[in-house]
mmCIF file as Biopython writes it, N, C-alpha, C and O atoms, coordinates in Angstrom:
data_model
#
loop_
_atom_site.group_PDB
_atom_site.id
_atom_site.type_symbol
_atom_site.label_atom_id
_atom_site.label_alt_id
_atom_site.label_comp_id
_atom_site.label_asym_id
_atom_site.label_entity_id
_atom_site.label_seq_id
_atom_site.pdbx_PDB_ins_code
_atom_site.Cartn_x
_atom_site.Cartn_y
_atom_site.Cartn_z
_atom_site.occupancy
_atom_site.B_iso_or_equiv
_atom_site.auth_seq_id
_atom_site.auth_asym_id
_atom_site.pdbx_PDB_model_num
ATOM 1   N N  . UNK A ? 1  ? 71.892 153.200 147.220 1.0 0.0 1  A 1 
ATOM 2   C CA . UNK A ? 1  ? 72.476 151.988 146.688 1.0 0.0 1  A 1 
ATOM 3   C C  . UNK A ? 1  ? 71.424 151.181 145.927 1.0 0.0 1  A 1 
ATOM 4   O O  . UNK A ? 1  ? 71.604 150.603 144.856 1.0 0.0 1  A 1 
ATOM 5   N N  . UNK A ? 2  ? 70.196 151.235 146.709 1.0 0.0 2  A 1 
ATOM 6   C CA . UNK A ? 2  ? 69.057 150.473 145.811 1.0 0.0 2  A 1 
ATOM 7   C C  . UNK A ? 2  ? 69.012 151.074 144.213 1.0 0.0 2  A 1 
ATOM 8   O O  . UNK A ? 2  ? 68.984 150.347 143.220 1.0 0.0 2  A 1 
ATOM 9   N N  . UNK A ? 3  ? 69.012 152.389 144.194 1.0 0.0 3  A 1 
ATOM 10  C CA . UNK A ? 3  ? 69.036 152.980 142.862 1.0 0.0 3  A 1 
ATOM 11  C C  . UNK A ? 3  ? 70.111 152.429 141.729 1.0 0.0 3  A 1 
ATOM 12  O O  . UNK A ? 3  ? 69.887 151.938 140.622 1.0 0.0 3  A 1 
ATOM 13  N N  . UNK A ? 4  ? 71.211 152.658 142.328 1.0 0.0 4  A 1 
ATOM 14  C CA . UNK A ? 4  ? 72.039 152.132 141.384 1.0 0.0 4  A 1 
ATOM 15  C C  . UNK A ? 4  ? 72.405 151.082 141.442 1.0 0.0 4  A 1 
ATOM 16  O O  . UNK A ? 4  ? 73.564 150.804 141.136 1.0 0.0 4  A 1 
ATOM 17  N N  . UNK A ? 5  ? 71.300 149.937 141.960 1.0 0.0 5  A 1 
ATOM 18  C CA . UNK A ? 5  ? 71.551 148.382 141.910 1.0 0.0 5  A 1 
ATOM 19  C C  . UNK A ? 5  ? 70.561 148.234 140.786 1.0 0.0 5  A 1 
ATOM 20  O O  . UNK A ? 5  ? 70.802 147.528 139.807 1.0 0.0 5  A 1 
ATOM 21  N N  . UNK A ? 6  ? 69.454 148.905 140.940 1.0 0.0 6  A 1 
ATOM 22  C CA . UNK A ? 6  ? 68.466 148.775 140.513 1.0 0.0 6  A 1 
ATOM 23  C C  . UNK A ? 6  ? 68.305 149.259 138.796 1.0 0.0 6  A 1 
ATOM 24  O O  . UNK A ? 6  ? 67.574 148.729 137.959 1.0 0.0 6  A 1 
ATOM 25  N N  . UNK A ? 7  ? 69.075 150.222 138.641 1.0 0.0 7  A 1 
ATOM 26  C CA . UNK A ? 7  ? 69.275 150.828 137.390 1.0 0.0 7  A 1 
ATOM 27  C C  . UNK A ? 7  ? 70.468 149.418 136.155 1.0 0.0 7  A 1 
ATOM 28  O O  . UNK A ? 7  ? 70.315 149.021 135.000 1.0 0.0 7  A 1 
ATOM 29  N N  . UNK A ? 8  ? 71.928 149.011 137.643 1.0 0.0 8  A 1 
ATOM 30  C CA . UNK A ? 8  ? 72.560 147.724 136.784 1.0 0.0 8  A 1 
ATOM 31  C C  . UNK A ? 8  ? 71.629 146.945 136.311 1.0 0.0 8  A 1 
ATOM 32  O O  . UNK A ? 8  ? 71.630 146.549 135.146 1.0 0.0 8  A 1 
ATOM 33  N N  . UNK A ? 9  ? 70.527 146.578 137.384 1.0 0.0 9  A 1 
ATOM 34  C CA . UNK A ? 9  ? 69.713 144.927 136.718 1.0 0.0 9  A 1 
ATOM 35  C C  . UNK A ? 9  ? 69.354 145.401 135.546 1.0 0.0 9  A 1 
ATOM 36  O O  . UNK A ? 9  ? 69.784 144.862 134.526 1.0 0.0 9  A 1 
ATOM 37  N N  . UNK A ? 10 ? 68.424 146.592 135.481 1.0 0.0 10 A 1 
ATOM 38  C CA . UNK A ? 10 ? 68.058 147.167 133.987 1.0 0.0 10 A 1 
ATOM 39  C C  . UNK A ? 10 ? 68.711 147.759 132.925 1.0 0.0 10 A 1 
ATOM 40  O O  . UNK A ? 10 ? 68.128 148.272 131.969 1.0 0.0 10 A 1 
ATOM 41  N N  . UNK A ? 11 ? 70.065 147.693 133.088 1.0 0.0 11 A 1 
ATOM 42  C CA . UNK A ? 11 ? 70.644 147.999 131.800 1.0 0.0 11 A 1 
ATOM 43  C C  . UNK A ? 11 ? 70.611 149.404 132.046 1.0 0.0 11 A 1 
ATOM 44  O O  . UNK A ? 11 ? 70.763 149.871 130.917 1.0 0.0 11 A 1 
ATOM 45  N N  . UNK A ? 12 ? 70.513 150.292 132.784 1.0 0.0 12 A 1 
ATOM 46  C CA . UNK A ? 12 ? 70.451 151.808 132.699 1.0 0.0 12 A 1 
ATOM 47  C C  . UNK A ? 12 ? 69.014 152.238 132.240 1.0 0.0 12 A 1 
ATOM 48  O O  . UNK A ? 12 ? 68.893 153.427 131.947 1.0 0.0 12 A 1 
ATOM 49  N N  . UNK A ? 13 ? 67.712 151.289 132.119 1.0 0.0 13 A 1 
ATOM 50  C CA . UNK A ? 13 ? 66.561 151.808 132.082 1.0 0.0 13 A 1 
ATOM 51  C C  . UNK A ? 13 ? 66.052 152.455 133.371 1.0 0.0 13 A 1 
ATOM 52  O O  . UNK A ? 13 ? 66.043 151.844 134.440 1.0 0.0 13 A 1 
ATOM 53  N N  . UNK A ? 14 ? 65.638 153.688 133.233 1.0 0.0 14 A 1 
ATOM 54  C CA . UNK A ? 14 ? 64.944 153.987 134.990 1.0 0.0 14 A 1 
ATOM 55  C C  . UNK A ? 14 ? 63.519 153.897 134.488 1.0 0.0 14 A 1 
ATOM 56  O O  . UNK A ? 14 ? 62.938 154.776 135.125 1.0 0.0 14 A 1 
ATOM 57  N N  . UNK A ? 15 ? 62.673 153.331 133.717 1.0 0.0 15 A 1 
ATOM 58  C CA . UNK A ? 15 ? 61.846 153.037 133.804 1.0 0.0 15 A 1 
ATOM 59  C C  . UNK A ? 15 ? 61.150 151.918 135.091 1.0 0.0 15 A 1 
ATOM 60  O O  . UNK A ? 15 ? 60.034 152.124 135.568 1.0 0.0 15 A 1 
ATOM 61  N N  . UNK A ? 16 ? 61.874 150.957 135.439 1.0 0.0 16 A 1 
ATOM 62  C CA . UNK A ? 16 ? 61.444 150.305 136.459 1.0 0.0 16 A 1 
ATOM 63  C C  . UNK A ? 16 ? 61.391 150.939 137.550 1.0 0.0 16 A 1 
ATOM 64  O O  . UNK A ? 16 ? 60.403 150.935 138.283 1.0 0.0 16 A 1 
ATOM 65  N N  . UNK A ? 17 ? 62.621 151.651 137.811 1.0 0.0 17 A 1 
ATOM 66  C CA . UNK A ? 17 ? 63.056 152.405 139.200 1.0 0.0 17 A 1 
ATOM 67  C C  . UNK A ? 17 ? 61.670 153.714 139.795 1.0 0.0 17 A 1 
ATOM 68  O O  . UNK A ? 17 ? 61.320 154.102 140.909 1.0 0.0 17 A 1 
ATOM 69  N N  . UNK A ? 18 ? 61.179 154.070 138.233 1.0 0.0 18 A 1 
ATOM 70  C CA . UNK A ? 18 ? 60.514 155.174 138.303 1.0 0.0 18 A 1 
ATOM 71  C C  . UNK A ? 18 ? 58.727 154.252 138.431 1.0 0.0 18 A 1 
ATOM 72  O O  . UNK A ? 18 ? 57.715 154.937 138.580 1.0 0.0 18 A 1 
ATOM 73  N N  . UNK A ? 19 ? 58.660 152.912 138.354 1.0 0.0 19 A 1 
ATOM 74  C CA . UNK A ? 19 ? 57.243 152.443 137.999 1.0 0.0 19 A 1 
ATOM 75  C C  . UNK A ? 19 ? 57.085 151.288 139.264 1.0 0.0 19 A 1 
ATOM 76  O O  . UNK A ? 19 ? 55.912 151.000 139.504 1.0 0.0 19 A 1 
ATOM 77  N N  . UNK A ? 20 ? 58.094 150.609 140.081 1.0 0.0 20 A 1 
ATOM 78  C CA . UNK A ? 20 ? 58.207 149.782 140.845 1.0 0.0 20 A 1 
ATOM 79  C C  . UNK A ? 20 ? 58.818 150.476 142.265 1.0 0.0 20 A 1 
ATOM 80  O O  . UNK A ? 20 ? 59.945 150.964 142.175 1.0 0.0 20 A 1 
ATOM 81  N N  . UNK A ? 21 ? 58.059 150.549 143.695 1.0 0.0 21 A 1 
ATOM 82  C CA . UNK A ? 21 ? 58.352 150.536 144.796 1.0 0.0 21 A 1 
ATOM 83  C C  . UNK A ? 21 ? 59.760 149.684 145.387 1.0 0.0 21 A 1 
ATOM 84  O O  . UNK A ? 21 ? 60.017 148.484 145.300 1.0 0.0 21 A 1 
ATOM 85  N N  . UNK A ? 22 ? 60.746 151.078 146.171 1.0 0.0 22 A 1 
ATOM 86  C CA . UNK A ? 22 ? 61.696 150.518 146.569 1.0 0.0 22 A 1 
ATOM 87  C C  . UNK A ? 22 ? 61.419 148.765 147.264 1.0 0.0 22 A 1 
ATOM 88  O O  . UNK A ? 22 ? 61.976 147.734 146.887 1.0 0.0 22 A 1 
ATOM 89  N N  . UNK A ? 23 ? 60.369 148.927 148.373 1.0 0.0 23 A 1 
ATOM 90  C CA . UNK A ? 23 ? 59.706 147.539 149.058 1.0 0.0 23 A 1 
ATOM 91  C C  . UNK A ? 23 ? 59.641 146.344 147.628 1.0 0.0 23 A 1 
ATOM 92  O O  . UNK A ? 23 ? 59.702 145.118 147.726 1.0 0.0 23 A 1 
ATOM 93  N N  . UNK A ? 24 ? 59.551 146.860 146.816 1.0 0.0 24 A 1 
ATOM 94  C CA . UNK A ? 24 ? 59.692 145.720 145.564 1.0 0.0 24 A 1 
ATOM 95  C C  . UNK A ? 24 ? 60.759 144.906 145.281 1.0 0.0 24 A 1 
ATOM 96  O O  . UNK A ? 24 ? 61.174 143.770 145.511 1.0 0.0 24 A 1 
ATOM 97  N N  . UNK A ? 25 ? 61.126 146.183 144.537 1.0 0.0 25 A 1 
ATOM 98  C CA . UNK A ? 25 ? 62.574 146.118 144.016 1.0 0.0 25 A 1 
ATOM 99  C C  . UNK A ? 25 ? 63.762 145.585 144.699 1.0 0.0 25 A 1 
ATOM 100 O O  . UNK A ? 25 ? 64.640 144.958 144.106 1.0 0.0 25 A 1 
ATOM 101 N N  . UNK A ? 26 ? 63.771 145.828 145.868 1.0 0.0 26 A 1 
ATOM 102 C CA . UNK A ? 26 ? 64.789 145.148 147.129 1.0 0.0 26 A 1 
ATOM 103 C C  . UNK A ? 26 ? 64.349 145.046 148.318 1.0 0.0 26 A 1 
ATOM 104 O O  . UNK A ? 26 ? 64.830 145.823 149.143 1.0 0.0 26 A 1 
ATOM 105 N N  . UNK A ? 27 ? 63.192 143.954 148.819 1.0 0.0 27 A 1 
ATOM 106 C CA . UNK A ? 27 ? 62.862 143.981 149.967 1.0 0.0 27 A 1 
ATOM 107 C C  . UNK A ? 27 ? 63.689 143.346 150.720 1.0 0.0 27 A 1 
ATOM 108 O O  . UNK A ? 27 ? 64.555 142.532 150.401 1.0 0.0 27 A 1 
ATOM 109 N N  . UNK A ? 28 ? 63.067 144.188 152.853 1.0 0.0 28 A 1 
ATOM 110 C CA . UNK A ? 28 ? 64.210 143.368 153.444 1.0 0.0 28 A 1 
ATOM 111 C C  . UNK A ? 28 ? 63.777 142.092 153.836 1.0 0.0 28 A 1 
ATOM 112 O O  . UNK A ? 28 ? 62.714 141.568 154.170 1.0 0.0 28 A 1 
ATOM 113 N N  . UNK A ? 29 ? 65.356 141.652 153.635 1.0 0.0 29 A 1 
ATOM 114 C CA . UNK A ? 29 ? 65.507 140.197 154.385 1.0 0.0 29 A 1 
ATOM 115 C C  . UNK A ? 29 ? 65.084 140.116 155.982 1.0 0.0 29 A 1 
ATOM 116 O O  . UNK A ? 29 ? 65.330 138.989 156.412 1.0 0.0 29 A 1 
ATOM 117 N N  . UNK A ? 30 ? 64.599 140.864 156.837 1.0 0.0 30 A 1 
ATOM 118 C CA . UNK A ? 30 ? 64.629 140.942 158.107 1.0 0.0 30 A 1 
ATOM 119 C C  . UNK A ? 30 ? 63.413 140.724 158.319 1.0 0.0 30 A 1 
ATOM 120 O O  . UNK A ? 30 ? 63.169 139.982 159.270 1.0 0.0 30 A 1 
ATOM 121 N N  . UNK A ? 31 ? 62.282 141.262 157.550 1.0 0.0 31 A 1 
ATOM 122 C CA . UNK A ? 31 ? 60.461 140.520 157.568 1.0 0.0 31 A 1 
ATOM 123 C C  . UNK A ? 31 ? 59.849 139.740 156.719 1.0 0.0 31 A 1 
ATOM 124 O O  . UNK A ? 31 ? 60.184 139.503 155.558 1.0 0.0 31 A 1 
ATOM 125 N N  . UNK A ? 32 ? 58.929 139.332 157.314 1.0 0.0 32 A 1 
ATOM 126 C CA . UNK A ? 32 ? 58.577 137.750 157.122 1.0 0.0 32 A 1 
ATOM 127 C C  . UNK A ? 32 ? 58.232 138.511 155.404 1.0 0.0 32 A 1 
ATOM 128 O O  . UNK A ? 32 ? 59.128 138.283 154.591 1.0 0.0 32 A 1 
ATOM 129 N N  . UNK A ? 33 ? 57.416 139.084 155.047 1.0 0.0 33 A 1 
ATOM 130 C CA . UNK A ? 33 ? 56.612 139.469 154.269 1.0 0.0 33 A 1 
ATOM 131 C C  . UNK A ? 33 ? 57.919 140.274 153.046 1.0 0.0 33 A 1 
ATOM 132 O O  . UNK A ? 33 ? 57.484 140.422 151.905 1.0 0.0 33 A 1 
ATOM 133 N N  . UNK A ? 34 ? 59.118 140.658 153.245 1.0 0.0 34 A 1 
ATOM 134 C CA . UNK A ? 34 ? 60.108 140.631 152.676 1.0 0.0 34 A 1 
ATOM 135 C C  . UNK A ? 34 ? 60.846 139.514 151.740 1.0 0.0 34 A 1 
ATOM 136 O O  . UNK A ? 34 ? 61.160 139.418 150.553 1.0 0.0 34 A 1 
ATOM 137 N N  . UNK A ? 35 ? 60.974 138.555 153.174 1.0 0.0 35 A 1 
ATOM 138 C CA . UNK A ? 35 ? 61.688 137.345 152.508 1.0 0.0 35 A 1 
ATOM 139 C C  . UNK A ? 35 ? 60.256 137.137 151.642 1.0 0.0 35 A 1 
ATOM 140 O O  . UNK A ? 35 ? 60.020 137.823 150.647 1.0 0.0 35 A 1 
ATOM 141 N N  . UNK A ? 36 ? 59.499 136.293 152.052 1.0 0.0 36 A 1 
ATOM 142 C CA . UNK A ? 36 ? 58.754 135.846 151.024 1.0 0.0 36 A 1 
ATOM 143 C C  . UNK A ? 36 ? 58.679 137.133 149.226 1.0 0.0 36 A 1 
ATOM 144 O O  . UNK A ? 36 ? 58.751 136.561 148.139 1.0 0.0 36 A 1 
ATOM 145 N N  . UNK A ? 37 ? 58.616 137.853 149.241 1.0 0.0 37 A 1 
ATOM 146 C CA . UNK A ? 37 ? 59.043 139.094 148.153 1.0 0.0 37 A 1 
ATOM 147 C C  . UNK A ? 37 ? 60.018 138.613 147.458 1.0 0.0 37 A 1 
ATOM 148 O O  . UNK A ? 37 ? 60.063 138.085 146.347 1.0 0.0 37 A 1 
ATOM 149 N N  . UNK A ? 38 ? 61.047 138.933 148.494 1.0 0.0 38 A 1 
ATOM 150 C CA . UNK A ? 38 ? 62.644 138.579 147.856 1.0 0.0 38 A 1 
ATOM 151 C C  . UNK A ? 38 ? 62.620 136.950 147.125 1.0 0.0 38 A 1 
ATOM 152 O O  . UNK A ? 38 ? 63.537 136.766 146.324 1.0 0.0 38 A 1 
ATOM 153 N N  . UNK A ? 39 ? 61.736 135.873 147.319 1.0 0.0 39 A 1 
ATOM 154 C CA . UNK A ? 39 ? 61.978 134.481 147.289 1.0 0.0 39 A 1 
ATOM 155 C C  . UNK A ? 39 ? 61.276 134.425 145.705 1.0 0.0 39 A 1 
ATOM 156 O O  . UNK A ? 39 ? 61.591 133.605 144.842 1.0 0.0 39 A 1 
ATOM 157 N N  . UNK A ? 40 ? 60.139 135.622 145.543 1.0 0.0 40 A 1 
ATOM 158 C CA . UNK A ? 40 ? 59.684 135.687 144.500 1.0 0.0 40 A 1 
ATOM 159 C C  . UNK A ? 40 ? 60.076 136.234 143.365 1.0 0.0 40 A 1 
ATOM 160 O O  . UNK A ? 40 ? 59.829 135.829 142.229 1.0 0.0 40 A 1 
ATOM 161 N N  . UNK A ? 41 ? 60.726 137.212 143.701 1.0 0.0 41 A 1 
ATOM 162 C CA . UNK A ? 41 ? 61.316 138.196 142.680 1.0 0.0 41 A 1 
ATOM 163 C C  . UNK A ? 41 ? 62.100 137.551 141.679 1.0 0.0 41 A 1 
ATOM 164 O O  . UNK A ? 41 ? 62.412 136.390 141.945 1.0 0.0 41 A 1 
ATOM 165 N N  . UNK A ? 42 ? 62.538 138.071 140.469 1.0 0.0 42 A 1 
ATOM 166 C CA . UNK A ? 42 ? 63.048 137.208 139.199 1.0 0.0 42 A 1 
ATOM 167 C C  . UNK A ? 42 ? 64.429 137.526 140.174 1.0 0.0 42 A 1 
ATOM 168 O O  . UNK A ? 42 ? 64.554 138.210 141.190 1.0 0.0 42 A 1 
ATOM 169 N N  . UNK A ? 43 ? 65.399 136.710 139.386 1.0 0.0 43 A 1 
ATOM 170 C CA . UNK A ? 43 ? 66.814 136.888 139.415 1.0 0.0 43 A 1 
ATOM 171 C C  . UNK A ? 43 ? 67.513 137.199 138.352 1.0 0.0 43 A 1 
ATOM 172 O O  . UNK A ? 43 ? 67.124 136.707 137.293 1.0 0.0 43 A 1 
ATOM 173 N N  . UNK A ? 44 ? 68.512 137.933 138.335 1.0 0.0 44 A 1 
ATOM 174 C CA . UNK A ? 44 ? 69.283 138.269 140.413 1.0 0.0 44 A 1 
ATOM 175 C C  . UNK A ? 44 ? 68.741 139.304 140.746 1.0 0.0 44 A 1 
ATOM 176 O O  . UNK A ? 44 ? 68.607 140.369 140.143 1.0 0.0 44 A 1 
ATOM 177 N N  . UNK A ? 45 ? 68.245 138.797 142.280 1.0 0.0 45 A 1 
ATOM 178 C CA . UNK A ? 45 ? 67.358 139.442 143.008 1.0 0.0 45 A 1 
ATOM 179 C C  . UNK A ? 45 ? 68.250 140.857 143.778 1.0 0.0 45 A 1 
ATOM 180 O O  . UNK A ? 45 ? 69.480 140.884 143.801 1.0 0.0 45 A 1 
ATOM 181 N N  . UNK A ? 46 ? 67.619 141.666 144.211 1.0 0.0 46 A 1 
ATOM 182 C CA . UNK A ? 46 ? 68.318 142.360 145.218 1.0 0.0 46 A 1 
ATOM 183 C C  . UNK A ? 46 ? 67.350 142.409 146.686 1.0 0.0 46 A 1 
ATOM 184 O O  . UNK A ? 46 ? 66.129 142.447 146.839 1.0 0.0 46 A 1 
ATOM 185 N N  . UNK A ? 47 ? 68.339 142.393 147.536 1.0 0.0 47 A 1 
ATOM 186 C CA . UNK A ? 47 ? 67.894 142.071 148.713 1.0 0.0 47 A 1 
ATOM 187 C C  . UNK A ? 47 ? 68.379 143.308 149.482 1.0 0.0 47 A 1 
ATOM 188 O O  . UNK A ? 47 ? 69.552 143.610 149.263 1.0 0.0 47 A 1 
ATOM 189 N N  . UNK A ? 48 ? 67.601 144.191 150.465 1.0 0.0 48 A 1 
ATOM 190 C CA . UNK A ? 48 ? 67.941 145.076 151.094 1.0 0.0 48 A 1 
ATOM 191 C C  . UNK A ? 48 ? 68.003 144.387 152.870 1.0 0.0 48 A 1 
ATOM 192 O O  . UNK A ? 48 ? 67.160 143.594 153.293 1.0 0.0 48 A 1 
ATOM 193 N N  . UNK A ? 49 ? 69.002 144.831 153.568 1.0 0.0 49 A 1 
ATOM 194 C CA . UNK A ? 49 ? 68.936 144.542 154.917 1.0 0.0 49 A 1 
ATOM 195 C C  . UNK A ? 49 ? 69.295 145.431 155.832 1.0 0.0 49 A 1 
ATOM 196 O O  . UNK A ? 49 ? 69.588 146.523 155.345 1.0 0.0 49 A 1 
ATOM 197 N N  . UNK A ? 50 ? 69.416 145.314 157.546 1.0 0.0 50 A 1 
ATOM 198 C CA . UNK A ? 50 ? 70.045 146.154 158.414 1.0 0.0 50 A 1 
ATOM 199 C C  . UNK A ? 50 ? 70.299 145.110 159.139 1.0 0.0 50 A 1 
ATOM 200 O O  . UNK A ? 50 ? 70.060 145.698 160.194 1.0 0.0 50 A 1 
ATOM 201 N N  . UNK A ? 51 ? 70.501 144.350 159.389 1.0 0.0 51 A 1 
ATOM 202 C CA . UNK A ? 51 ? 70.820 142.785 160.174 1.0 0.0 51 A 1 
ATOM 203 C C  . UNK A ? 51 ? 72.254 142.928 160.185 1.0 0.0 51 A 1 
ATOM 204 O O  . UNK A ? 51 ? 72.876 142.956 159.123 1.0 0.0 51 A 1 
ATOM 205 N N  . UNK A ? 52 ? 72.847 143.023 161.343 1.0 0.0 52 A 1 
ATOM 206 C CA . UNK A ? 52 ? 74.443 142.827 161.693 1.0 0.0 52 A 1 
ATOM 207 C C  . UNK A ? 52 ? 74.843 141.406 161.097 1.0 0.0 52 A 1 
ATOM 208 O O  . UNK A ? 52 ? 74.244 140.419 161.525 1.0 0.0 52 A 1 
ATOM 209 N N  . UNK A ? 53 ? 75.945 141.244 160.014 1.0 0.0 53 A 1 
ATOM 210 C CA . UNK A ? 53 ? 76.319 140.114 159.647 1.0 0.0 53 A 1 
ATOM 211 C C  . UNK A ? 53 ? 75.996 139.027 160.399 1.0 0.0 53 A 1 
ATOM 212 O O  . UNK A ? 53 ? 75.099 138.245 160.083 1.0 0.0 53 A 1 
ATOM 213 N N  . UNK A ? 54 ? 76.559 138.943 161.214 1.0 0.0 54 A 1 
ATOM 214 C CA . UNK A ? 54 ? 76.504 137.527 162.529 1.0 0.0 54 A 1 
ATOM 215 C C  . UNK A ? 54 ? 75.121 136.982 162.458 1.0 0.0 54 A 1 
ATOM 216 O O  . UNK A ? 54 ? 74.956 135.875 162.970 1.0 0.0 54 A 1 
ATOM 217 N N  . UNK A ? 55 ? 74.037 137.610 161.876 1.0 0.0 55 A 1 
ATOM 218 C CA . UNK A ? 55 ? 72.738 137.290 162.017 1.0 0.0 55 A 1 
ATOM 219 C C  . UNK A ? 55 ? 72.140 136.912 160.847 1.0 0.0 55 A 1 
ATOM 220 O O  . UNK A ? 55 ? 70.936 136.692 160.710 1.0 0.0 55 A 1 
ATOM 221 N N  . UNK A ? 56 ? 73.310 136.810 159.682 1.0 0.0 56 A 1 
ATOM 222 C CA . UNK A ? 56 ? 72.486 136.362 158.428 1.0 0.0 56 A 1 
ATOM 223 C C  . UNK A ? 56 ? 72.111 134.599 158.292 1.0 0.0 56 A 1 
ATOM 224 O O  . UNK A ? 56 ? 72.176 133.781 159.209 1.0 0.0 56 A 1 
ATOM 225 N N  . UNK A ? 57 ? 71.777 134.384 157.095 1.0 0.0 57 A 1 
ATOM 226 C CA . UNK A ? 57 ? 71.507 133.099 157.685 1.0 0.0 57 A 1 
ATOM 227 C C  . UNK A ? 57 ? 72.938 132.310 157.088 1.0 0.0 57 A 1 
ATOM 228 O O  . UNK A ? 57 ? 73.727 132.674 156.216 1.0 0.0 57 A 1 
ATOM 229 N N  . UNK A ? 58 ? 72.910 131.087 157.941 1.0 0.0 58 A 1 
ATOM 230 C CA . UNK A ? 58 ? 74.543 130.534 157.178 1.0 0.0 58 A 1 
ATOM 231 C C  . UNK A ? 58 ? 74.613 130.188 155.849 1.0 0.0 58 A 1 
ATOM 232 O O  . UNK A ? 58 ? 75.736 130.021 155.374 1.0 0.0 58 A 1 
ATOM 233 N N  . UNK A ? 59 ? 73.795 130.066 155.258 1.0 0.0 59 A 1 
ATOM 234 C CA . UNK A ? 59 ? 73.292 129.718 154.080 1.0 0.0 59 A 1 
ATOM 235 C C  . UNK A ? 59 ? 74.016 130.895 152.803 1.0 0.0 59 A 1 
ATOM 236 O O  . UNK A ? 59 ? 74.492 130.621 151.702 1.0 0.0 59 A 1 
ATOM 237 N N  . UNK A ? 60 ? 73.852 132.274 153.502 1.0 0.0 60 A 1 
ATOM 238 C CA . UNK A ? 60 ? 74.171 132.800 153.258 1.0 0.0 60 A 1 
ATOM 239 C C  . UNK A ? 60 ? 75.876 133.667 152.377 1.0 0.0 60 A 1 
ATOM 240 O O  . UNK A ? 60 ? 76.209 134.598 151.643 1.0 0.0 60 A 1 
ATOM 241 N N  . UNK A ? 61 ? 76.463 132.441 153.198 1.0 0.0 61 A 1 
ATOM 242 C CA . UNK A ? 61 ? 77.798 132.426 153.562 1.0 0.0 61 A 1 
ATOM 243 C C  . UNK A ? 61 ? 78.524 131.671 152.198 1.0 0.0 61 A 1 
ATOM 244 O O  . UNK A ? 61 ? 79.526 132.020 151.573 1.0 0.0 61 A 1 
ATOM 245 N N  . UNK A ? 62 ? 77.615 130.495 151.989 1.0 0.0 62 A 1 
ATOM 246 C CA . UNK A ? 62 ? 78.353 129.944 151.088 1.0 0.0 62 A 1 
ATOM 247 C C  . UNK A ? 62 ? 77.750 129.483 149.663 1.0 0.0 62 A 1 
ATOM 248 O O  . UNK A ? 62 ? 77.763 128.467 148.968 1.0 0.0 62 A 1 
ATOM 249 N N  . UNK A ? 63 ? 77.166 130.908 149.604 1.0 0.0 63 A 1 
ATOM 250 C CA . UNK A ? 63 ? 75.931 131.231 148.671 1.0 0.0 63 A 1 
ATOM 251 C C  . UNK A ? 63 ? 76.835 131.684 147.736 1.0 0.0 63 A 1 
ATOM 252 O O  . UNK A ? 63 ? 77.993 131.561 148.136 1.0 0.0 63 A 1 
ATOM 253 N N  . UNK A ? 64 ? 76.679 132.389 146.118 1.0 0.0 64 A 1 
ATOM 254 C CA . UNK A ? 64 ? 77.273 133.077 145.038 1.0 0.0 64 A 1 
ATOM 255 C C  . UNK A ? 64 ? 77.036 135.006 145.590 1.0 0.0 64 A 1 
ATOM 256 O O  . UNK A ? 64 ? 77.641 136.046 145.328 1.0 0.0 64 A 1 
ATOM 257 N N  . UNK A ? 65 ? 75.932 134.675 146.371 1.0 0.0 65 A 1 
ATOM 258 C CA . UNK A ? 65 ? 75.678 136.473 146.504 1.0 0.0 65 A 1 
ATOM 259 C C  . UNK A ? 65 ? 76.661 137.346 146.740 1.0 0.0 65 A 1 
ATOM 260 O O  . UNK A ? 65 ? 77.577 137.253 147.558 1.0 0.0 65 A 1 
ATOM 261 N N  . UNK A ? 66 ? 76.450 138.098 146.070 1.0 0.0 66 A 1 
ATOM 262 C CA . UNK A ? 66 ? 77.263 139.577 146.188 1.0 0.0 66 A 1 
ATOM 263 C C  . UNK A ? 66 ? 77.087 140.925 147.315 1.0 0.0 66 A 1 
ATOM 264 O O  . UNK A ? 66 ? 76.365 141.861 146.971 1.0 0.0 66 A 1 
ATOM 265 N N  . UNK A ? 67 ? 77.493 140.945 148.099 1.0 0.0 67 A 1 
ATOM 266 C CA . UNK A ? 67 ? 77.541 141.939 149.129 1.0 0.0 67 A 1 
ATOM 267 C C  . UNK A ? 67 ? 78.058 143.556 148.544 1.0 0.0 67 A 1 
ATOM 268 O O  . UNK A ? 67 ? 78.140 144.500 149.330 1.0 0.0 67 A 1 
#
């Protein structure tokens, strides 16, 4: 899924996909050293997780993001 999130942001370039680390490109939301990644990254960001819904943040909820 990262791939072909990653290929939409670029327009169908796999140049990024092929020059930038998955941990880049969509780090998870679940470590400290993630979020801070994800907070940096241009937008729209992609965010990778394994966090059971119930555990996202509420913020989350009534955010524009796309699941």
């Amino acid at each position: 899924m990262l791939e072909i999130l990653s290929l939409i942001r670029q327009d169908g370039d796999p140049q990024w996909c092929r020059s930038v680390p998955n941990w880049e490109r969509g780090p998870w939301l679940e470590t400290l050293l993630g979020l801070r990644r994800a907070r940096s990254n241009a937008r729209p960001r992609i965010i990778s997780s394994h966090l059971p819904l119930q555990l996202f943040p509420r913020a989350f909820f009534t955010s524009r993001a796309k699941v």
